[in-house]
C-alpha positions in Angstrom: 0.0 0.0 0.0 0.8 4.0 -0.7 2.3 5.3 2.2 -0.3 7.9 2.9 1.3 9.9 5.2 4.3 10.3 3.1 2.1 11.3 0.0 0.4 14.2 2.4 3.6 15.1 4.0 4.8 15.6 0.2 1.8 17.9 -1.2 1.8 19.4 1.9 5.9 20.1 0.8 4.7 21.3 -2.5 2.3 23.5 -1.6 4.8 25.2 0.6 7.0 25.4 -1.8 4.4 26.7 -3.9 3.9 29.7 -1.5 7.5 30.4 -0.8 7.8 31.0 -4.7 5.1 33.6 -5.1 5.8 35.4 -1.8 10.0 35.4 -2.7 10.5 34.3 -6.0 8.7 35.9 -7.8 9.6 39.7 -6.4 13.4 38.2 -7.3 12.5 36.9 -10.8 11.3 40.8 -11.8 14.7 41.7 -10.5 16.3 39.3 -12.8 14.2 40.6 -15.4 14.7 44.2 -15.0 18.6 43.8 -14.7 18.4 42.3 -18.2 16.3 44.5 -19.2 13.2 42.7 -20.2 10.1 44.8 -20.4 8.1 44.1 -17.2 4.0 44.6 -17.3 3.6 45.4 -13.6 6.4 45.6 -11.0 10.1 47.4 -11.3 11.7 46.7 -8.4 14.1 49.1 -7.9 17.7 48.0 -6.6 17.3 49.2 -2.9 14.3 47.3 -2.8 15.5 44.0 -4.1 18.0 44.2 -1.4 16.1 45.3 1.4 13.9 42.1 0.2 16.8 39.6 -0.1 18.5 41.4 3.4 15.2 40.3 4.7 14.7 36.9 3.5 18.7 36.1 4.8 17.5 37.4 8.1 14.5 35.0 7.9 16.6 32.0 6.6 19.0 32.9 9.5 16.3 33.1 12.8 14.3 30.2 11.3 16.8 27.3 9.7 18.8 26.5 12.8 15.4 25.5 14.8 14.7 22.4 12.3 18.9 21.7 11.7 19.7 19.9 14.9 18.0 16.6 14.1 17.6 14.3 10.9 16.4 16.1 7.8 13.5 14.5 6.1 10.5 16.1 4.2 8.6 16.9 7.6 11.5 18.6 8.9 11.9 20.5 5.0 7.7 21.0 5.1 7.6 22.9 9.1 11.1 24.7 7.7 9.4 26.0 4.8 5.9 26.8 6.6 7.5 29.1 9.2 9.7 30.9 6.1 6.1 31.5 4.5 4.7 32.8 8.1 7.9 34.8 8.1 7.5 36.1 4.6 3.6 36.7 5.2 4.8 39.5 7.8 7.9 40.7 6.6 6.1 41.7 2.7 3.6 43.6 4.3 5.8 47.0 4.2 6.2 46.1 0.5 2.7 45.7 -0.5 1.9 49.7 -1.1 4.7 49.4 -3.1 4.3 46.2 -5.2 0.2 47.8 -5.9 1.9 51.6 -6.9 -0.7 52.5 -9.9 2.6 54.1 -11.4 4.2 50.8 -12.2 0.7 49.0 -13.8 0.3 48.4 -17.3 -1.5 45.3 -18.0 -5.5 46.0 -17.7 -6.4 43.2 -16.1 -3.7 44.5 -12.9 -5.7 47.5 -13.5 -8.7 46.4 -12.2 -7.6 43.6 -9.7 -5.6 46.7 -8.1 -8.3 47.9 -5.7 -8.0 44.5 -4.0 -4.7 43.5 -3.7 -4.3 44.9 0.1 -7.3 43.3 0.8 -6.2 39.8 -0.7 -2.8 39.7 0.8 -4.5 41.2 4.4 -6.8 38.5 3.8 -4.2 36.0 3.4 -1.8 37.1 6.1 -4.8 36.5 8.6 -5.4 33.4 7.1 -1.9 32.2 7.5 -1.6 33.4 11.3 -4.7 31.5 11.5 -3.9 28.5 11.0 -0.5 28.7 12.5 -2.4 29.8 15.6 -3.7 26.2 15.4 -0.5 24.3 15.3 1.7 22.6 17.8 5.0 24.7 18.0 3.2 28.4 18.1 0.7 27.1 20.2 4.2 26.8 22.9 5.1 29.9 22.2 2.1 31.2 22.9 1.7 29.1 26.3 5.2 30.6 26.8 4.8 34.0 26.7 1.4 34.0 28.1 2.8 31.6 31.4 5.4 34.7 31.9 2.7 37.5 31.6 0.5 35.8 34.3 3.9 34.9 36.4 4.6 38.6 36.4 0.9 39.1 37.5 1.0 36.3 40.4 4.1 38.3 41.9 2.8 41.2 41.1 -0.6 40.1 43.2 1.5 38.7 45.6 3.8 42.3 46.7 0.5 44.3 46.3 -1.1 41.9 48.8 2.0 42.2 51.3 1.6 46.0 51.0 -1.9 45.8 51.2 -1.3 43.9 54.7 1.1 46.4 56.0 -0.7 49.6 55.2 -4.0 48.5 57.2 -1.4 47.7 60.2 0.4 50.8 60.0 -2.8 53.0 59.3 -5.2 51.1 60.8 -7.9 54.4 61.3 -7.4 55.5 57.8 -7.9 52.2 56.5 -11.2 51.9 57.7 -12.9 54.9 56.2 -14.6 54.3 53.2 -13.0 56.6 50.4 -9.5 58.0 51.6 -9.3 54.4 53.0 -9.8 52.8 49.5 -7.8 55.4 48.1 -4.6 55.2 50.5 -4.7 51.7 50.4 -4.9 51.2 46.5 -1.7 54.1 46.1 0.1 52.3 48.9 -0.1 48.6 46.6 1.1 50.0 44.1 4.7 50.6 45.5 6.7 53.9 45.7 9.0 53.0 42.6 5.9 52.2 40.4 4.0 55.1 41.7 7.1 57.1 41.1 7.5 56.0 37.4 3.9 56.5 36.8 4.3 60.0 37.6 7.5 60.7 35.8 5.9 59.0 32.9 3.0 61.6 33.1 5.0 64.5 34.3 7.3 64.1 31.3 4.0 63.3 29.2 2.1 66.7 30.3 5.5 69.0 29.7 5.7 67.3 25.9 1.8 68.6 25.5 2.3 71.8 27.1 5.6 73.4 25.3 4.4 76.1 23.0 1.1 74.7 23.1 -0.5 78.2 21.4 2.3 78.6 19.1 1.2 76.2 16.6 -2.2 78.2 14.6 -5.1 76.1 14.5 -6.3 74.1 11.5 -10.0 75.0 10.0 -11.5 72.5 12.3 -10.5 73.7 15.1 -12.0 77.4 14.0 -15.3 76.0 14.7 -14.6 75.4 18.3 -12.6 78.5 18.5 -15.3 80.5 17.4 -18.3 78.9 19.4 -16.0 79.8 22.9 -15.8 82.5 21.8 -19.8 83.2 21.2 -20.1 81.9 24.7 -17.4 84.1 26.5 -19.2 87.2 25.1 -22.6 86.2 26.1 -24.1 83.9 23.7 -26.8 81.8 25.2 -25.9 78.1 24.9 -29.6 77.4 23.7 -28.4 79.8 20.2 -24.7 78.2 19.6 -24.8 77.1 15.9 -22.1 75.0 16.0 -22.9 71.9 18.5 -20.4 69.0 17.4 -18.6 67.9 20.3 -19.9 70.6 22.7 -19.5 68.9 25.7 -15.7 67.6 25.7 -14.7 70.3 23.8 -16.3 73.8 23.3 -17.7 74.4 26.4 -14.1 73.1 28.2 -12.2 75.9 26.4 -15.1 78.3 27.6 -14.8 77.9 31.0 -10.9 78.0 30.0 -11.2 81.1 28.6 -13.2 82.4 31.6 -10.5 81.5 34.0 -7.0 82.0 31.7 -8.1 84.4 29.3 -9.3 84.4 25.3 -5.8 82.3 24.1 -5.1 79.5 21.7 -2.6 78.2 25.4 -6.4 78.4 27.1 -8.6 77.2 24.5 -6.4 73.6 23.8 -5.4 73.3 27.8 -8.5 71.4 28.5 -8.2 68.5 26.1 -3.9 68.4 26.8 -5.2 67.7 30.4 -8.0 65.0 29.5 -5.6 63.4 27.1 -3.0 63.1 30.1 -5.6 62.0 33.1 -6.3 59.3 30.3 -3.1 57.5 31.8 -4.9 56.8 35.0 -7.5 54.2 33.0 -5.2 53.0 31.0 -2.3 52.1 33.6 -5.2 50.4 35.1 -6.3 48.5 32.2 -2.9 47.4 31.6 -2.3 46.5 35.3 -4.7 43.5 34.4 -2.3 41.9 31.9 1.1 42.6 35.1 2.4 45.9 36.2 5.4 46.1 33.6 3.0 46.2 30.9 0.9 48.8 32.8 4.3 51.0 32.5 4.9 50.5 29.1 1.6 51.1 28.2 2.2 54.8 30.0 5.3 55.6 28.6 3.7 54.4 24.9 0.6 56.2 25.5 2.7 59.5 26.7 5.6 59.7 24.3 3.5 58.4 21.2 4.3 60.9 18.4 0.5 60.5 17.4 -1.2 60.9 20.8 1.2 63.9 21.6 0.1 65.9 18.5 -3.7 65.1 18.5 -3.5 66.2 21.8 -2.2 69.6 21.2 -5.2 70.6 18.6 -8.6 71.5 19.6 -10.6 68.8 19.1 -12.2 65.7 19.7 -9.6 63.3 19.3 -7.3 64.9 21.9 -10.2 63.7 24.5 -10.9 60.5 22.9 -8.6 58.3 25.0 -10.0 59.5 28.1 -13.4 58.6 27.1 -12.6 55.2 25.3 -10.2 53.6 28.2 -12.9 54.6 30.7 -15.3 53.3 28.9 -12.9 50.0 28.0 -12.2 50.2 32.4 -16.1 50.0 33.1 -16.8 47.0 30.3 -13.8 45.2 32.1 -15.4 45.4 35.4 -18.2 44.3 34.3 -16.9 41.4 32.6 -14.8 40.5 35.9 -18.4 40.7 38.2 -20.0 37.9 36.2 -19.0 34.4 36.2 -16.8 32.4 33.8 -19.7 30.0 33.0 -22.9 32.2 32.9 -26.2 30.1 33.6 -28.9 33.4 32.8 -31.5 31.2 34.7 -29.2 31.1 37.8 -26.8 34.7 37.0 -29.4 37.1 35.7 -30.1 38.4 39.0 -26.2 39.4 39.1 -26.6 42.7 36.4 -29.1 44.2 39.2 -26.6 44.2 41.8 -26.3 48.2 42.0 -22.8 48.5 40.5 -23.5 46.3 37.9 -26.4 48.8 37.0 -23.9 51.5 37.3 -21.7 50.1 34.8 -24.9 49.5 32.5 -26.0 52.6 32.7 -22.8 54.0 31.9 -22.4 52.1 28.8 -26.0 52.9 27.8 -25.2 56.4 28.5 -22.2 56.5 26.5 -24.0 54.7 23.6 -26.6 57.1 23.4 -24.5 60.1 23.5 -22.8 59.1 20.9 -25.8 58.3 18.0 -28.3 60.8 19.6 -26.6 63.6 21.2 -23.7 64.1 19.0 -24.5 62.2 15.6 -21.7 64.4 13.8 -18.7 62.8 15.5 -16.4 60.3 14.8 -17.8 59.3 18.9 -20.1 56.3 16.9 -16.8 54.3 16.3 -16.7 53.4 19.8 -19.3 51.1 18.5 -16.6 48.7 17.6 -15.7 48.3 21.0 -19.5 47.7 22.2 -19.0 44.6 19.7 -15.8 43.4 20.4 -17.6 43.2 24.1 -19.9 41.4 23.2 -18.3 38.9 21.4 -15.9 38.4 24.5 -18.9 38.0 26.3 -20.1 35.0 24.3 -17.1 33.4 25.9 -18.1 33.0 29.0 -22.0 31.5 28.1 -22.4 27.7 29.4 -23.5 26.4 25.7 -24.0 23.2 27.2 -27.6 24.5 28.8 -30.2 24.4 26.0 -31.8 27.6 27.4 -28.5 29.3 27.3 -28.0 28.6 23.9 -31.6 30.3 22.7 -31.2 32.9 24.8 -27.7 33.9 23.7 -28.7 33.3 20.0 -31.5 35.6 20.8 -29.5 38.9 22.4 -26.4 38.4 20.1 -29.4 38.6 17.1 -31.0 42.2 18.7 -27.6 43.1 19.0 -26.6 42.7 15.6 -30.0 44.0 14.5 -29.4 47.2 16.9 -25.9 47.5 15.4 -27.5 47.5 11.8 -29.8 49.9 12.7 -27.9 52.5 14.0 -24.9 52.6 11.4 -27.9 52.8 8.4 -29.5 55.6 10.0 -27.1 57.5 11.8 -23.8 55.6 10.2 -24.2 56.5 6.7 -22.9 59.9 6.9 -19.5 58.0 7.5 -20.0 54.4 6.5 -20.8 52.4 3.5 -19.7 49.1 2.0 -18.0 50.9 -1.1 -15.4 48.7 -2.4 -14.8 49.7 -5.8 -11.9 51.9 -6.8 -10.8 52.3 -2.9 -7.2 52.8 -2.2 -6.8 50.9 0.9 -3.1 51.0 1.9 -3.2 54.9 3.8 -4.7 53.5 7.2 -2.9 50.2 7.6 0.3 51.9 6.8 -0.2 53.9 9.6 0.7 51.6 11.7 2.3 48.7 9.9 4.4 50.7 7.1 7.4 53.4 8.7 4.9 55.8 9.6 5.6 59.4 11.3 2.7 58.8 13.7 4.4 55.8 15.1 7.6 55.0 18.0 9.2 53.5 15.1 9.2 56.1 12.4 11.4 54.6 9.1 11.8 51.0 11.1 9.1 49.2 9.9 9.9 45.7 10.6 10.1 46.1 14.5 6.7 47.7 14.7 5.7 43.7 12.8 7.7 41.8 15.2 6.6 43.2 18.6 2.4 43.0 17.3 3.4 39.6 16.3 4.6 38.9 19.8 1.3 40.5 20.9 -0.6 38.7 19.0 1.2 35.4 20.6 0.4 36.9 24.0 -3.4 37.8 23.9 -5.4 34.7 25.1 -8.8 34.9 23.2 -9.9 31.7 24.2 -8.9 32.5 28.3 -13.0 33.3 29.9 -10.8 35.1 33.1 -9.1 37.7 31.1 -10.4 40.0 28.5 -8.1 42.9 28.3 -5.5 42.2 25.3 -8.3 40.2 23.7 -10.5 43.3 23.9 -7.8 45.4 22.8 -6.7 43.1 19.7 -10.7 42.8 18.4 -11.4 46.3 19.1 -8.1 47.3 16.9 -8.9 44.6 14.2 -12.2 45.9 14.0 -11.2 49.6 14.0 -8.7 48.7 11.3 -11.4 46.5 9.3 -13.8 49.4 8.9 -12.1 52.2 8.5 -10.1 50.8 5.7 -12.7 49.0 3.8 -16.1 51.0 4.9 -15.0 54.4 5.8 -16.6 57.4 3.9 -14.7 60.4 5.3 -11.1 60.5 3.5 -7.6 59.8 4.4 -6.7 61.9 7.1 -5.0 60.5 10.2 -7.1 61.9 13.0 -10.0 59.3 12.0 -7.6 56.8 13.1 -7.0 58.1 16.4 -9.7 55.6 17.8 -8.0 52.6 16.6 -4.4 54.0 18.0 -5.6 53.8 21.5 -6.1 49.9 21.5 -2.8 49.5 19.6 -1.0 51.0 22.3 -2.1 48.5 24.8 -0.8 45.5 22.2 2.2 47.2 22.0 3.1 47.1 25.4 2.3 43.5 25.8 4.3 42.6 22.7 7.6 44.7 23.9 7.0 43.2 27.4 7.3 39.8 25.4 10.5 40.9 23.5 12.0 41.7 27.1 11.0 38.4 28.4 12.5 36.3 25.6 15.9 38.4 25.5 15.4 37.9 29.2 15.2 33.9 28.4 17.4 33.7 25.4 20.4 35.6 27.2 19.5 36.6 30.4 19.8 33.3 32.6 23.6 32.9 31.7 24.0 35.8 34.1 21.9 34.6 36.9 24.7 33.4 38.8 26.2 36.8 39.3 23.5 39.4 40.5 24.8 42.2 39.4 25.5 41.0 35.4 22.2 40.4 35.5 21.0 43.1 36.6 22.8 45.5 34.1 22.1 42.6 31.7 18.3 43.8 32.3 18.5 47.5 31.8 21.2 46.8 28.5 18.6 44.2 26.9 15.7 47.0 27.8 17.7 49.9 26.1 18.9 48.1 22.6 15.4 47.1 22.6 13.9 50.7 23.3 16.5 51.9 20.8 15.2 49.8 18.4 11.6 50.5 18.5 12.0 54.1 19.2 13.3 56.4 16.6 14.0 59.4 19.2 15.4 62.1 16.6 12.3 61.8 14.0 9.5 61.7 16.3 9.8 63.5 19.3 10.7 66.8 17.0 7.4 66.0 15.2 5.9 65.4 18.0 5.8 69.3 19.7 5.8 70.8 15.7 5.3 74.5 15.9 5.8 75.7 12.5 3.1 76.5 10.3 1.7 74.2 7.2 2.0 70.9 7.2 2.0 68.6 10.4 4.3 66.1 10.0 2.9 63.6 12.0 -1.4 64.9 11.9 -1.3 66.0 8.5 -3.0 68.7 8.9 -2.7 72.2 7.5 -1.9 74.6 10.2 -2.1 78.2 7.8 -0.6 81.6 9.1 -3.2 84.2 7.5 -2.1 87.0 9.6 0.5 88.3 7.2 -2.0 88.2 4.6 -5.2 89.6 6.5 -2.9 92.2 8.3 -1.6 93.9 5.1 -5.5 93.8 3.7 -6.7 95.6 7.0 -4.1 98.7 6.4 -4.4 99.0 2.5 -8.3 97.7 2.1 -10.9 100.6 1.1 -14.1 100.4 2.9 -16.1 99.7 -0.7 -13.5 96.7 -1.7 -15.4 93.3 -1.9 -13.8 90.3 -0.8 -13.4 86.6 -2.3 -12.3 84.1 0.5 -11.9 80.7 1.0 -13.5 78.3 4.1 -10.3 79.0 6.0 -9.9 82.7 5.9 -13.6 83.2 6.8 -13.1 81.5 10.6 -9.5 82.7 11.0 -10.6 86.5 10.3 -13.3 86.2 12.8 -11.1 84.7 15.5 -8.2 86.6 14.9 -9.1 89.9 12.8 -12.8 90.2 14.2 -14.7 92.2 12.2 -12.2 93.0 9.8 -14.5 92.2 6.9 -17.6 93.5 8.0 -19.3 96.4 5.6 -17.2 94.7 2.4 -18.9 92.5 -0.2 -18.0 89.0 0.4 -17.9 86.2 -1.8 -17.0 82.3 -1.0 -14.9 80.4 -2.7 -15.5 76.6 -2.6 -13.4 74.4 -4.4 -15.5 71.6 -5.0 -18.2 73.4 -6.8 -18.2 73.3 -10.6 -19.2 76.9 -11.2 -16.6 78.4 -8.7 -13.9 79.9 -10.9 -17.2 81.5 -12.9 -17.8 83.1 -9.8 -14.7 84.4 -9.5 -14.7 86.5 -12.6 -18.6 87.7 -11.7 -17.8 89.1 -8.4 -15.2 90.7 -10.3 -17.0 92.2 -13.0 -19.6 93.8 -10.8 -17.5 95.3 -8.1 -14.9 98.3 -9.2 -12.2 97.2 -6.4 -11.8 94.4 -4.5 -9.2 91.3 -3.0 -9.0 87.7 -3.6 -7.5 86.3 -0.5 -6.6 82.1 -0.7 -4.8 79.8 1.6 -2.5 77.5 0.7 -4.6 74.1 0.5 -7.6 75.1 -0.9 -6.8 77.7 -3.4 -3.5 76.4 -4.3 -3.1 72.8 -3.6 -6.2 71.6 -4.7 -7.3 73.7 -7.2 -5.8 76.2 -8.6 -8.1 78.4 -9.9 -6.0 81.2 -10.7 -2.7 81.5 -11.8 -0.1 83.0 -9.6 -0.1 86.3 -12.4 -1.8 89.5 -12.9 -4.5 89.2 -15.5 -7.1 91.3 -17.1 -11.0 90.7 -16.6 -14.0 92.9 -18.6 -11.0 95.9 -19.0 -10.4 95.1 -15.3 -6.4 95.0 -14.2 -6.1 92.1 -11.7 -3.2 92.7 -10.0 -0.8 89.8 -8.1 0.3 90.9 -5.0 2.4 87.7 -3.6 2.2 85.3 -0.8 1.6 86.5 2.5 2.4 83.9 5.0 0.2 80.8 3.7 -2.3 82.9 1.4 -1.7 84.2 -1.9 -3.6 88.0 -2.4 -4.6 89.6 -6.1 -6.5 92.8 -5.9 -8.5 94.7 -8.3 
C-alpha cells in the first residue's frame, strides 16, 4: 500500500514550496528581469528594494533554519522549515505591499482592475496564514510561553501588592477603615513607591511634551469651529443659540470655561483636552495593570511619548479627549466582565446585572451609547461602536453552551444586538459608513501603523513595529474566559482597522484613526514586554549566577530594545511641531493668515469686496474680528463646478476688490488662478504675492 502519510507530507511540501515561490521568488524573478532588461508589465523593483527584500529573507533564513537543523532532515523537517519561512515572509512583505500595488508601475488592464483588492487579498491571506498557524503545535508553545510569563509577572505582582496591602491596614489602621480616603490610600500604597514614582514621571514628562508652546502652533479649519463657538459663549451667547454643537461637551464648552479662568488664548482654549488626554493615563495604567504591572508601565510611557497621541492632543478637538473617554469606557466593560462568572447560567446569574454597580456600569455604557448616536450624531464618537461589539463577542465566551436555554437565549441577544448595530450605522452611520469597495485605495490607514509611519515609535523601522504585534498577537489569550483585556484590545483594533479601511466614507486623514491608535497602544506594550521576556530567556539566565550582570544585563537588553523600536530624533521633534503648514505627524494644514489679513486691513478701502476661501472666513473672525464687516464678500469653494465663474462675476460687478486664498484650498487643490496679474471685462487684476500661507490679487 501507498504510504499515505508520506504522500500528504509531500503535497503538503509542494504547496509550501508553492507559497515560498510567489511570496519570494517571484519579487526576485522581476529583479532578474529588469537587470536584463526585459520589459516588465507590472512591477520594477528598484535596486534598494531587491535588497532590502533579499536582506530580509537572509535574516528570515537565518532566525528560522537552525530551529529544524539539529536533528535528521527529512520532508517533515523540510515541510515545518518552509511553513515558518512562508509565516515569516507573510509578515515581513507587508511593508512592500503599497509598493508592489503603486498604480505608477501597472500596465496590463487586467492588474488595473484587480488593483483595488490587492491589500485586501494579501490582508486576507496574512490573517489566514496566522490562523492556521495559531492552530499548530510549536506556536501554540510559544504562545503558552509568553502568556505563562505574563501571568507569572501578575502572580508576583498580586503577591507584593497583597504584602503592602497587609502592611498599610497595620500601620494606618484608622485610615484604612474609612470608606473613600481608605480605599484610596490603600490602592496608592499597593502599588509601591518606585511604580507610583515611574507612573508619575511618565506623566509628568507626558504633560511638559503637551504643554511646550502649546498656542504657538495656529489652529487648523477644524478647530475654528470650536474657537469660534467659545468664543460666542465668553461674550454672552446663550448656549440654547450656539450654531455650532459638534462635540460641545468635551470640547467647546471646556475651552469656555478655560477662557473664563486663563483668558481668550489659543494656550487656554487647547489646555483642556492636553489635560484630558494626560488623566487618560490613570485608566489605562489600570487597564494594563490586568495583563502585570510592567505592561501597565509601558503602556504609560507608549501612551505618553507616542508621536501620534502627543500631537492630537495639542489641537482642539475631539480626538485629543478621545482616550480619556474610550479607556474609561474600556475600564467599566472590564469590570463588568470581571463581576459575572466564567460559566454564565442566565437562569441562575441574571439576577447578578441588578446588583447596583453592575447597574452602574450599564447605565454608563448605555449612556455613552446614546450620547454618541443621539446627542452628538456628527462625531467620529459612533466608532466606539466597535468596541460595544468586540464586548460582546468576549462576552459569548463566558456563556455555558452546554444549557439548552443558554444557547436560545444567547442566540436571541447576540441577534437584537446585531439588529441594533445595523440599525444604527444605516440611520445615523451612513454619513460615514458604507460598503463601497470599488476603486478604494486601501493601503493609507494600515500603513499607519504597519508601514514606517511618522505617527508611530518606530518612524522609518518598519519591521520592528511587525515583530513586537506579532509577539502580541502570541500573548493575547482569546480563548482565556478570566481575562479579556488584550483580547479586547486586539478585536477592538482589528475591527477599528477593518472598517475604516474598507467602509469608511470620510477620507484619508489621520485623526480618523486616532480611535484605533488607543487599543494598539495597549498591544504594543504587551508585545515589547514579550521581547524583554525572551531576551530575558534567550540571554538573560547565563548571568543569573552573578547578581549584578544580571542586573545590568536587564536595563542593557531593555535599552537596545527601546533603541530599536524608538526612533527618538524623528518623532519627538514631530511630535511638539510649531511651524506653520503641514504637520508632519497629523497631516494637517496649520495656515498663518495674519500676514496676509494684516496687510488687507491697512491697505483695504471700505467699498473693496472680498473673495475668500473656508479657512480665511473662521480665522478673520477669531483673529481679525470684524475685519471684513461692511465689504462685499464672496466664498470660494473648491468643489463646486461653477466656482472659478464666480470668481470672474464678483469681479465684474465690483470696481475694487481682493482675492484672498490659503494654501490648501486655493492652491493645492485647485488652482483656480494662476499666480499672475490678468485682465478681466477691461479690469487689471493685479498679483500681490504670498503672505504667510495665502496668496492675495486685488483689483
Amino acid at each position: 500500500m501507498p504510504d499515505t502519510a508520506s504522500g500528504k507530507s509531500r503535497s503538503s511540501l509542494r504547496l509550501v514550496q508553492a507559497a515560498c515561490i510567489l511570496l519570494f521568488a517571484v519579487p526576485a524573478l522581476y529583479w532578474l528581469l529588469q537587470t536584463l532588461g526585459v520589459p516588465l508589465p507590472y512591477v520594477s523593483l528598484t535596486r534598494l528594494h531587491f535588497f532590502i527584500l533579499l536582506a530580509g529573507e537572509l535574516l528570515i533564513g537565518v532566525l528560522v533554519f537552525p530551529r529544524y537543523a539539529r536533528g535528521p532532515w527529512n520532508a517533515r523537517q523540510v515541510g515545518l522549515l518552509g511553513r515558518d519561512f512562508l509565516a515569516a515572509n507573510a509578515v515581513f512583505l507587508f511593508p512592500f505591499v503599497k509598493f508592489y500595488s503603486n498604480p505608477l508601475r501597472q500596465e496590463i488592464l487586467l492588474i488595473q482592475q484587480a488593483r483595488p483588492y490587492l491589500l485586501a487579498f494579501y490582508l486576507g491571506l496574512l490573517l489566514v496564514i496566522v490562523g492556521l498557524l495559531f492552530a499548530l503545535g510549536d506556536l501554540r508553545r510559544l504562545s503558552a510561553w509568553i502568556t505563562g510569563r505574563i501571568d507569572a509577572q501578575r502572580s508576583r505582582d498580586d503577591d507584593a501588592e497583597a504584602a503592602r496591602r497587609a502592611r498599610f491596614d497595620k500601620k494606618y489602621p484608622r485610615l484604612a477603615h474609612l470608606p473613600l480616603l481608605g480605599g484610596l490610600g490603600r490602592g496608592v500604597y499597593r502599588e509601591g513607591a518606585g511604580t507610583l514614582l515611574a507612573f508619575l514621571a511618565i506623566a509628568a514628562l507626558g504633560l511638559a511634551l503637551r504643554l511646550w508652546k502649546l498656542g504657538a502652533l495656529p489652529p487648523y479649519i477644524d478647530e475654528f469651529n470650536h474657537l469660534n463657538a467659545a468664543r460666542d459663549l465668553l461674550q454672552g451667547l446663550p448656549l440654547a443659540e450656539l450654531a455650532y454643537r459638534r462635540s460641545l461637551y468635551p470640547v467647546t464648552l471646556p475651552a469656555w470655561l478655560s477662557f473664563e479662568v486663563l483668558g481668550q488664548s489659543l494656550f487656554a482654549a487647547r489646555l483642556p483636552g492636553v489635560l484630558a488626554n494626560i488623566l487618560a493615563l490613570v485608566p489605562l495604567y489600570l487597564l494594563a495593570r490586568r495583563v502585570n504591572k510592567p505592561t501597565a508601565l509601558l503602556a504609560a510611557a507608549l501612551f505618553s511619548f507616542s508621536p501620534w497621541v502627543i500631537a492630537a492632543s495639542r489641537n482642539l478637538r475631539e480626538y485629543a479627549c478621545y482616550p480619556l473617554i474610550f479607556y474609561t469606557v474600556g475600564l467599566v466593560m472590564v469590570k463588568l466582565y470581571e463581576s459575572l462568572p466564567d460559566r454564565i447560567d442566565f437562569r441562575r446569574d441574571f439576577r447578578l446585572l441588578f446588583s447596583w454597580h453592575n447597574l452602574a456600569y450599564l447605565g454608563l455604557l448605555i449612556f455613552v451609547l446614546v450620547y454618541a448616536i443621539y446627542i452628538d450624531p456628527y462625531s467620529t464618537l459612533k466608532m466606539i461602536l466597535i468596541l460595544y461589539l468586540a464586548f460582546g463577542l468576549l462576552l459569548v465566551r463566558k456563556i455555558d453552551f452546554h444549557q439548552p436555554a443558554n444557547l436560545a437565549f444567547g442566540a436571541v441577544v447576540l441577534g437584537a444586538f446585531a439588529l441594533l448595530t445595523l440599525v444604527i450605522v444605516q440611520f445615523t452611520g451612513s454619513h460615514y459608513f458604507l460598503a463601497n469597495f470599488a476603486g478604494r485605495e486601501y493601503a493609507f490607514f494600515p500603513s499607519l501603523f504597519f508601514e514606517k509611519p511618522a505617527q508611530q515609535w518606530y518612524f522609518n523601522r518598519p519591521l520592528i513595529s511587525l515583530a513586537i504585534f506579532a509577539l502580541a498577537l502570541l500573548a493575547t489569550p482569546l480563548l482565556d474566559r478570566r481575562k479579556i483585556v488584550l483580547p479586547l484590545s486586539l478585536l477592538t483594533f482589528l475591527g477599528g482597522l477593518f472598517t475604516i479601511t474598507f467602509l469608511f466614507l470620510k477620507g484619508d486623514r489621520p485623526r480618523y484613526a486616532m480611535n484605533i491608535e488607543i487599543w494598539f497602544i495597549l498591544l504594543i506594550a504587551a508585545g515589547l514586554f514579550a521581547a524583554l521576556a525572551l531576551a530575558d530567556e534567550l540571554v538573560g539566565r547565563r548571568f543569573y549566577g552573578l547578581p549584578i550582570f544580571g542586573t545590568i544585563y536587564r536595563w542593557v537588553a531593555f535599552a537596545v530594545i527601546l533603541l530599536l523600536f524608538w526612533n527618538l530624533p524623528q518623532t519627538l521633534p514631530a511630535s511638539v511641531h510649531t511651524l506653520p503648514g503641514w504637520h508632519p505627524v497629523t497631516q494637517e494644514y496649520h495656515a498663518d493668515l495674519a500676514p496676509a489679513l494684516t496687510y488687507f486691513s491697512v491697505h483695504a478701502s471700505p467699498q473693496d469686496a472680498i473673495i475668500t476661501t473656508d479657512y480665511v472666513n473662521p480665522y478673520q473672525q477669531y483673529f481679525f474680528p470684524g475685519l471684513f464687516s461692511g465689504h462685499p464678500r464672496f466664498r470660494y469653494n473648491p468643489i463646486d463646478p461653477e466656482a472659478v465663474a464666480k470668481i470672474y462675476a464678483a469681479i465684474g460687478a465690483h470696481p475694487s476688490g481682493w482675492i484672498i486664498f490659503d494654501y490648501p484650498r486655493g492652491y493645492d487643490w485647485s488652482r483656480p488662478l494662476a499666480l499672475r496679474g490678468f485682465e478681466h471685462n477691461g479690469k487689471p487684476v493685479k498679483y500681490l504675492g504670498w503672505f504667510g500661507d495665502a496668496y492675495v490679487f486685488r483689483w
